[in-house]
BAFI-3210 file (N, C-alpha, C; in Angstrom, 3 decimals, decimal comma, padded with zeros to 6 digits):
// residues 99
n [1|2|3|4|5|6|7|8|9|10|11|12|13|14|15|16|17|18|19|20|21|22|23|24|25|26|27|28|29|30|31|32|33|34|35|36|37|38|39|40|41|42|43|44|45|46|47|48|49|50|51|52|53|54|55|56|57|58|59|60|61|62|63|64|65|66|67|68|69|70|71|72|73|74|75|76|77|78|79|80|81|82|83|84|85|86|87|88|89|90|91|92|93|94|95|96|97|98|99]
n.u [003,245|003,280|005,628|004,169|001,280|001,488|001,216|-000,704|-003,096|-002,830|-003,356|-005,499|-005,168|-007,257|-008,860|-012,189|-014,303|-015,631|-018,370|-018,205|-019,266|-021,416|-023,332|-022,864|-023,749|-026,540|-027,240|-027,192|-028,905|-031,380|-031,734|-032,966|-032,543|-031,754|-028,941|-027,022|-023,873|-022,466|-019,602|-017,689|-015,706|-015,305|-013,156|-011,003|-009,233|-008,590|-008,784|-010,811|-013,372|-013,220|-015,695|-017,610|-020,667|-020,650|-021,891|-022,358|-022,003|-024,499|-025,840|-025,922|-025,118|-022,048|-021,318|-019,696|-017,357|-014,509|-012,811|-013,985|-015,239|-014,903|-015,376|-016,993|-019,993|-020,970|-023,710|-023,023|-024,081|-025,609|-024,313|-022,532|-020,322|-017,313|-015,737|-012,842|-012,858|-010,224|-008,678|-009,870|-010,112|-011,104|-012,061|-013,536|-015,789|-018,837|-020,818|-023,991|-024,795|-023,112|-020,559]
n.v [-006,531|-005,268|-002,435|-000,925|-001,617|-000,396|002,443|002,431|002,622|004,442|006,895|009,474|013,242|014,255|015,279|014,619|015,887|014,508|016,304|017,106|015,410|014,057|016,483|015,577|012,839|013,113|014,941|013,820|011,713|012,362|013,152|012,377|010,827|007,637|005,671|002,542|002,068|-000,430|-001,039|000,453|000,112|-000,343|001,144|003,096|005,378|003,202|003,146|004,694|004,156|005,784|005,544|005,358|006,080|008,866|011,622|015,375|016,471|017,488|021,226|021,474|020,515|021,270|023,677|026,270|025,341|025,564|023,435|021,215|021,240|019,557|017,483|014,096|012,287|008,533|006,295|003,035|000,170|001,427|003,127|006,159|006,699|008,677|010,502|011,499|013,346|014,758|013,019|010,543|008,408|007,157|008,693|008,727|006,794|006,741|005,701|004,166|004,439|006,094|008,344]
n.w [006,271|002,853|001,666|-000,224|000,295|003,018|001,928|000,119|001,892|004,046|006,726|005,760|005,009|006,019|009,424|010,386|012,842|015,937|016,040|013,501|012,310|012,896|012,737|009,730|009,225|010,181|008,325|005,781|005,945|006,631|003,580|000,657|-000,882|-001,251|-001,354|-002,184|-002,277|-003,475|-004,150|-002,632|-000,875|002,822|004,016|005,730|003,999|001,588|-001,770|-003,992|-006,955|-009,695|-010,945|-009,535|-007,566|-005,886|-003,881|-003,365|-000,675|001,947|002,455|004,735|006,002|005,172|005,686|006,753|006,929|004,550|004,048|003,765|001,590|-001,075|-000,641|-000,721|-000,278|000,054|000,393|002,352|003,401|005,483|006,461|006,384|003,869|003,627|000,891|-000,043|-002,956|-004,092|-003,830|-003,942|-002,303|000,707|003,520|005,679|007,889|009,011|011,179|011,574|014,250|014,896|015,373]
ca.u [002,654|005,056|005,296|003,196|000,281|001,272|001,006|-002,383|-004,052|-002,266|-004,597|-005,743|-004,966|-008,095|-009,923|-013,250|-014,502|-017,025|-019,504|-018,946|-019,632|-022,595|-023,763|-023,345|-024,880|-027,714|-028,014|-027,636|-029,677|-032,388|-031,819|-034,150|-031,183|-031,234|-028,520|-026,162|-022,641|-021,309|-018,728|-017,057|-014,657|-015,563|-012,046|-010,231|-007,698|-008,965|-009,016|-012,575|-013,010|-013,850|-017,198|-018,782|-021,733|-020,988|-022,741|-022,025|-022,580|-025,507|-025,363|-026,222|-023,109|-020,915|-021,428|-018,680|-016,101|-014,208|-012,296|-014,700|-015,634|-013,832|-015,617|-018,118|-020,464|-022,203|-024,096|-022,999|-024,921|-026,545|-023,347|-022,131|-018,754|-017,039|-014,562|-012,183|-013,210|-009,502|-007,753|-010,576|-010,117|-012,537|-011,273|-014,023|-016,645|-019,641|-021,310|-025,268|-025,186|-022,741|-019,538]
ca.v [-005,741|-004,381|-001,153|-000,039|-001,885|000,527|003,667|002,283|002,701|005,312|007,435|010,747|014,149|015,503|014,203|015,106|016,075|014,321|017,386|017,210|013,704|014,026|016,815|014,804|011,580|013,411|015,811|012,870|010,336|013,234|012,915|011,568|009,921|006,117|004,773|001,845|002,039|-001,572|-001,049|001,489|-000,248|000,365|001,208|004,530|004,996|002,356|003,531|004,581|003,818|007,236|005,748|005,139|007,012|009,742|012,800|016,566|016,631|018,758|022,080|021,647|019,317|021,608|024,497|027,232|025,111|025,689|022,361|019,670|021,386|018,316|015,794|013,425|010,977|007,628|005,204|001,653|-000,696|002,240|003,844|007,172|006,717|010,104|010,135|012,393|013,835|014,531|011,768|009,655|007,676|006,602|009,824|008,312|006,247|007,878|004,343|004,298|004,342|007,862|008,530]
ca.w [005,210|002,336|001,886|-001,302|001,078|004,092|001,128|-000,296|003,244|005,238|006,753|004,913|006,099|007,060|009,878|011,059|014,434|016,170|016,018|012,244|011,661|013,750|011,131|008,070|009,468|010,314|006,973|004,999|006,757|006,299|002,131|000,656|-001,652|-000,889|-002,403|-002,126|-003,390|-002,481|-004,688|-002,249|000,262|004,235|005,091|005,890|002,852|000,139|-002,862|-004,816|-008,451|-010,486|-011,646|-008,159|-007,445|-005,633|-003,778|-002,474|001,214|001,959|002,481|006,238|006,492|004,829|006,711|006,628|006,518|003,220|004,091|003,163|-000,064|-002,291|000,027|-001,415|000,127|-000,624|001,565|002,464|004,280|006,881|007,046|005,654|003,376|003,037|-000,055|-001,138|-004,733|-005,184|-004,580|-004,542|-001,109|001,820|004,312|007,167|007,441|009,840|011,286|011,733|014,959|015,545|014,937]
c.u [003,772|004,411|004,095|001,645|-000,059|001,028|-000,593|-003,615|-003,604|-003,116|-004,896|-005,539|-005,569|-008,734|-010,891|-013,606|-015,817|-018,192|-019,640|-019,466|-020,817|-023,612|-023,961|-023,804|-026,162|-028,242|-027,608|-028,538|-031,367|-032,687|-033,268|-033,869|-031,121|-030,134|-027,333|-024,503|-021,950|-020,340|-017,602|-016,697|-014,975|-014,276|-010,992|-009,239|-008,118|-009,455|-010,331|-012,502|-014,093|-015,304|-017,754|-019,568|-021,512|-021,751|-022,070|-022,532|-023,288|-024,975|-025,680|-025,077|-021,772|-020,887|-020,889|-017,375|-015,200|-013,124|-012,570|-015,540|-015,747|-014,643|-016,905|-018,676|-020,672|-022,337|-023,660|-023,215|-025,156|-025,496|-022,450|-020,707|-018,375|-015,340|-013,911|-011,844|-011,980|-008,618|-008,313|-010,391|-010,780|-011,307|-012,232|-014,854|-017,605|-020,793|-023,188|-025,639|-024,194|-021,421|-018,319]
c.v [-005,022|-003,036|-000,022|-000,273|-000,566|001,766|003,584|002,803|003,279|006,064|009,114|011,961|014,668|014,917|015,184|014,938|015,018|015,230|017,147|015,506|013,412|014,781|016,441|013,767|012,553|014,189|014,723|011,907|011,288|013,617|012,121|010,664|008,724|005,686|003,739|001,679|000,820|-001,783|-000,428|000,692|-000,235|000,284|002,126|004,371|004,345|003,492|003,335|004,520|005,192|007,265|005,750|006,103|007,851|010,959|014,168|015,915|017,640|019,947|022,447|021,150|019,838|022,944|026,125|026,728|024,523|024,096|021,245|020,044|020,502|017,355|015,121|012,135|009,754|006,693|003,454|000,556|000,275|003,152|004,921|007,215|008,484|009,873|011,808|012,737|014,015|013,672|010,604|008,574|008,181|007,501|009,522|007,636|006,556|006,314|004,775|004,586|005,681|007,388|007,498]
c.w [004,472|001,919|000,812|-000,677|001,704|003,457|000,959|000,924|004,532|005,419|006,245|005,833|006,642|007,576|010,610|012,265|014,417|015,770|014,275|011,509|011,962|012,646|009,977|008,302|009,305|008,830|005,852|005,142|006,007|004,336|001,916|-000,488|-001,102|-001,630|-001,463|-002,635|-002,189|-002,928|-003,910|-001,078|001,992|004,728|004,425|004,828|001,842|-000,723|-003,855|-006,110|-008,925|-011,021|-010,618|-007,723|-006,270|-005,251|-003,215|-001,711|001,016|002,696|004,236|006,602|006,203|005,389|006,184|006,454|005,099|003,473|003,722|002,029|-001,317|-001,774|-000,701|-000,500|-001,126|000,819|001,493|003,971|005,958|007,086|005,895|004,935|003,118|002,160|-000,442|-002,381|-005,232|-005,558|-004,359|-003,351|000,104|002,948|005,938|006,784|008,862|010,135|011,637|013,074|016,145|015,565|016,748]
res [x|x|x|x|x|x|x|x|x|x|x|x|x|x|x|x|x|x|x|x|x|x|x|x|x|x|x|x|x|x|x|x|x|x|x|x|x|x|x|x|x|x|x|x|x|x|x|x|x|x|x|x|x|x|x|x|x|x|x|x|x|x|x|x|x|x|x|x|x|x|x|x|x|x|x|x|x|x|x|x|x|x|x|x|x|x|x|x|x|x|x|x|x|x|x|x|x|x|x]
***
């Protein structure tokens, strides 16, 4: 792999706990937001395209912690994408069946 590869898909700096991944599965799952974004990559790092549909995380998912303020969901195929609003890359992906 050359190296602008290993840049494109290094892994992001903030990573989420189990406990909170557990939280936003569940307070999104509980939406009542269906949506699909198959446009959106399933893998840590790839890069999101500025039009892709996008959501806040609910306000059950975001808690107190002023850290995942920037973060943005969308759903793909059962499974929670969480993107980073500022630089716009797939920061986890929260699987249907628990983190």
């Amino acid at each position: 792999m050359n190296h602008t590869a290993q840049r494109r898909f290094s892994a992001p700096h903030i990573a989420l706990s189990p406990a909170q991944k557990r939280v936003i599965y569940s307070a999104v799952s509980r939406q009542r937001l269906r949506t699909s974004a198959a446009d959106i990559p399933l893998i840590v790092g790839a890069a999101v395209s500025r039009s892709a549909a996008l959501f806040t995380l609910p306000d059950e998912a975001r808690g107190d912690d002023l850290s995942v303020e920037f973060l943005k969901y969308a759903t793909v195929d059962n499974n929670v994408v969480v993107v980073d609003s500022i630089s716009m890359r797939v920061i986890d992906i929260i699987h249907s069946a628990g983190p």
